[in-house]
C-alpha positions in Angstrom: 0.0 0.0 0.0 1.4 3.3 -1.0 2.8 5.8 1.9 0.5 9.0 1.7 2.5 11.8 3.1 0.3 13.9 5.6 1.4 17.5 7.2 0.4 17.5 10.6 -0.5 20.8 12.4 -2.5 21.7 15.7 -3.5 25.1 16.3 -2.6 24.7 20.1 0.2 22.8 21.1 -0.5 23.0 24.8 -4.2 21.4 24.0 -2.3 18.7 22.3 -0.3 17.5 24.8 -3.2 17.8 27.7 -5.4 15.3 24.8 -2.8 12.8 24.1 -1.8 12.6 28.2 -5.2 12.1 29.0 -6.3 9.3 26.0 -2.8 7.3 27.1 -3.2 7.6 31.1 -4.3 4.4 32.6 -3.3 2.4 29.6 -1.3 -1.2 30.2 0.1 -0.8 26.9 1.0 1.6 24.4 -1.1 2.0 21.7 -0.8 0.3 18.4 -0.3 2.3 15.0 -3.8 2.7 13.8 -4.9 3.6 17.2 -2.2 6.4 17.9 -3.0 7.8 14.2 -6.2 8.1 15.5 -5.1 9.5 19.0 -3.4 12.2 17.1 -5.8 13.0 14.6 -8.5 13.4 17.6 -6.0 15.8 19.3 -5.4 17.9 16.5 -9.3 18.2 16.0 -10.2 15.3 13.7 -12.5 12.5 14.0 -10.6 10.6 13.2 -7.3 9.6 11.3 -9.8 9.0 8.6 -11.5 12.7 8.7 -7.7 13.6 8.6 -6.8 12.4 5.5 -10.1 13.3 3.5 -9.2 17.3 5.1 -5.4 17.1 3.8 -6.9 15.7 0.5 -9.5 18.2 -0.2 -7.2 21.1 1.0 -5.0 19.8 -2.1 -7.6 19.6 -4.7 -8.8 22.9 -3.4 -5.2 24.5 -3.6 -4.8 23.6 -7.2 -4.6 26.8 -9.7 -7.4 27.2 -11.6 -7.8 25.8 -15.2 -6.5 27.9 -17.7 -9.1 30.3 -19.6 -10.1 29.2 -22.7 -8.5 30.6 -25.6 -9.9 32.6 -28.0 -11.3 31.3 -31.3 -9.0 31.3 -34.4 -10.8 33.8 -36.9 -8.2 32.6 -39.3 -9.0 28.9 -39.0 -12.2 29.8 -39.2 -12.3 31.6 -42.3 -10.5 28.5 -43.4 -12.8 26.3 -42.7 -15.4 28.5 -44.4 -14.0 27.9 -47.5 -14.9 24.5 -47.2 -18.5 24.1 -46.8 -21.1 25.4 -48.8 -24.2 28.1 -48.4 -26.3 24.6 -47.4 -23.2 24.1 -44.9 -22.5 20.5 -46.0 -18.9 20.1 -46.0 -17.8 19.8 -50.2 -14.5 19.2 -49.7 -11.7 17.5 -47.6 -9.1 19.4 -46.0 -5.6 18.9 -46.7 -4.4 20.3 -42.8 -4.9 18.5 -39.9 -6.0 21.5 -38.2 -8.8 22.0 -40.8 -9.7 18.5 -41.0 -10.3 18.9 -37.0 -12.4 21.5 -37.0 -14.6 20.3 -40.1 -15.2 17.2 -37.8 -15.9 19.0 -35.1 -18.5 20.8 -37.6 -20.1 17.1 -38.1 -20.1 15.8 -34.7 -22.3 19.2 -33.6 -24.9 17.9 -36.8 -25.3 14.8 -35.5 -27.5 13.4 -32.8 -26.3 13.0 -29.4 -27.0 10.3 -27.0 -28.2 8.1 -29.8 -26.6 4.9 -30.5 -26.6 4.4 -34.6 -26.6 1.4 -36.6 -23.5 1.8 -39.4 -26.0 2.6 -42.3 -27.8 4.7 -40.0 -24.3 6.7 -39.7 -23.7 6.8 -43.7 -27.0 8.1 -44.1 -26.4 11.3 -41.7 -23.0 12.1 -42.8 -23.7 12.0 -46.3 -27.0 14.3 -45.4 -23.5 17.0 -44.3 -20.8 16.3 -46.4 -21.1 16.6 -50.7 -17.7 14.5 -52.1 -19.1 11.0 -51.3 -16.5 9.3 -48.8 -18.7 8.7 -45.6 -16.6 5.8 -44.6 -13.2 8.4 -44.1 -15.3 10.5 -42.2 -16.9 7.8 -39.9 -13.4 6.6 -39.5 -11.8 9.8 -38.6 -14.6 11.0 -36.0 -13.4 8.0 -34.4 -9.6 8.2 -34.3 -10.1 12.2 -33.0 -12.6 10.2 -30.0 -15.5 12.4 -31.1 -17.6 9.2 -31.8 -17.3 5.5 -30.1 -18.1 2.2 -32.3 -18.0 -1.2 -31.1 -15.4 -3.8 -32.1 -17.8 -4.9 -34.9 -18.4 -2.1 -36.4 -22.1 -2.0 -36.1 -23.0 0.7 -33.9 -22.2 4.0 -33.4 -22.5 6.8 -31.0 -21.6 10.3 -30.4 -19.1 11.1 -27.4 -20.1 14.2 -25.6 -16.8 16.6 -25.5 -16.1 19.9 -25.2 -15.8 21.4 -28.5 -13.0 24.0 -29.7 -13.6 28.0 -28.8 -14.2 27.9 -33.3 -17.0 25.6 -33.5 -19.7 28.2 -32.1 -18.3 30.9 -34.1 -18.2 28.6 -37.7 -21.5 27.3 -36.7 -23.2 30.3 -36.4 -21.3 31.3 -40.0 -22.6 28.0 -41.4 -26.3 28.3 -39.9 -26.5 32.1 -41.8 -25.6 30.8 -45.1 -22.1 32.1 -45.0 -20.4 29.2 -46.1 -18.5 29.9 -49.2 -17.4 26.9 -51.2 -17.3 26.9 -54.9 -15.8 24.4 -57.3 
């Protein structure tokens, strides 16, 4: 079992020492480990050792810094991406750049139903209802390899995993969803 290093404080040392006199007068034996973990914990205030280790625990997780902010969208990217899809905002082309192909994924997983569980076909059907150059199996693939969809070892079914999308995809959706997209061949 793995040592969990614990900082031990007591706001009053002179309160300490009268608790731990007073749980180990009378004894005929010193205490064993548990039960002097738990001696001290009590005299610093504790329960318990137990109540101890939950404090120092969620004094950590509490201590943490904060999560970053969230950056800013990429106006650039998202022009980019633009390009891509058409005034319909079905996706007509296949990006070259990782970083496009990302986000025009990202683009499809926000069309497509979540908490659903789709047969394969059901999955070729809706992606080729977004996308206009006829390779649904690329993009069924590749929503899985980025982990923005789940399918079982068969094949056979699919379903969306729920994510938090890119600081872009609000801002391309809203493009798309106004006509805006700008594709031509």
């Amino acid at each position: 079992m793995p040592r969990t290093v614990l900082a031990y404080e007591a706001p009053d040392i002179s309160a300490l020492a009268r608790t731990l006199r007073n749980d180990l007068t009378g004894r005929e034996q010193p205490p064993g480990h548990v039960e002097l973990l738990n001696l001290l914990a009590r005299a610093a205030g504790f329960r318990n050792f137990q109540h101890l280790r939950a404090d120092a625990q969620a004094r950590r997780r509490l201590e943490k810094p904060a999560a970053p902010p969230a950056r800013a969208p990429d106006h650039a990217r998202c022009a980019r991406a633009l390009r891509l899809f058409d005034v319909a905002g079905a996706l007509q082309r296949w990006p070259k750049k990782r970083n496009l192909q990302e986000l025009c994924l990202w683009v499809l997983w926000a069309q497509l139903p979540a908490h659903e569980v789709f047969a394969e076909k059901r999955m070729n059907q809706l992606l080729n209802q977004h996308h206009g150059f006829g390779d649904h199996a690329l993009l069924r693939r590749e929503l899985v390899e980025l982990g923005l969809f789940r399918r079982t070892p068969d094949g056979r079914e699919y379903s969306r995993i729920e994510r938090a999308p890119p600081p872009e995809l609000p801002m391309l959706n809203a493009l798309l969803s106004a006509g805006k997209g700008r594709y031509s061949p």
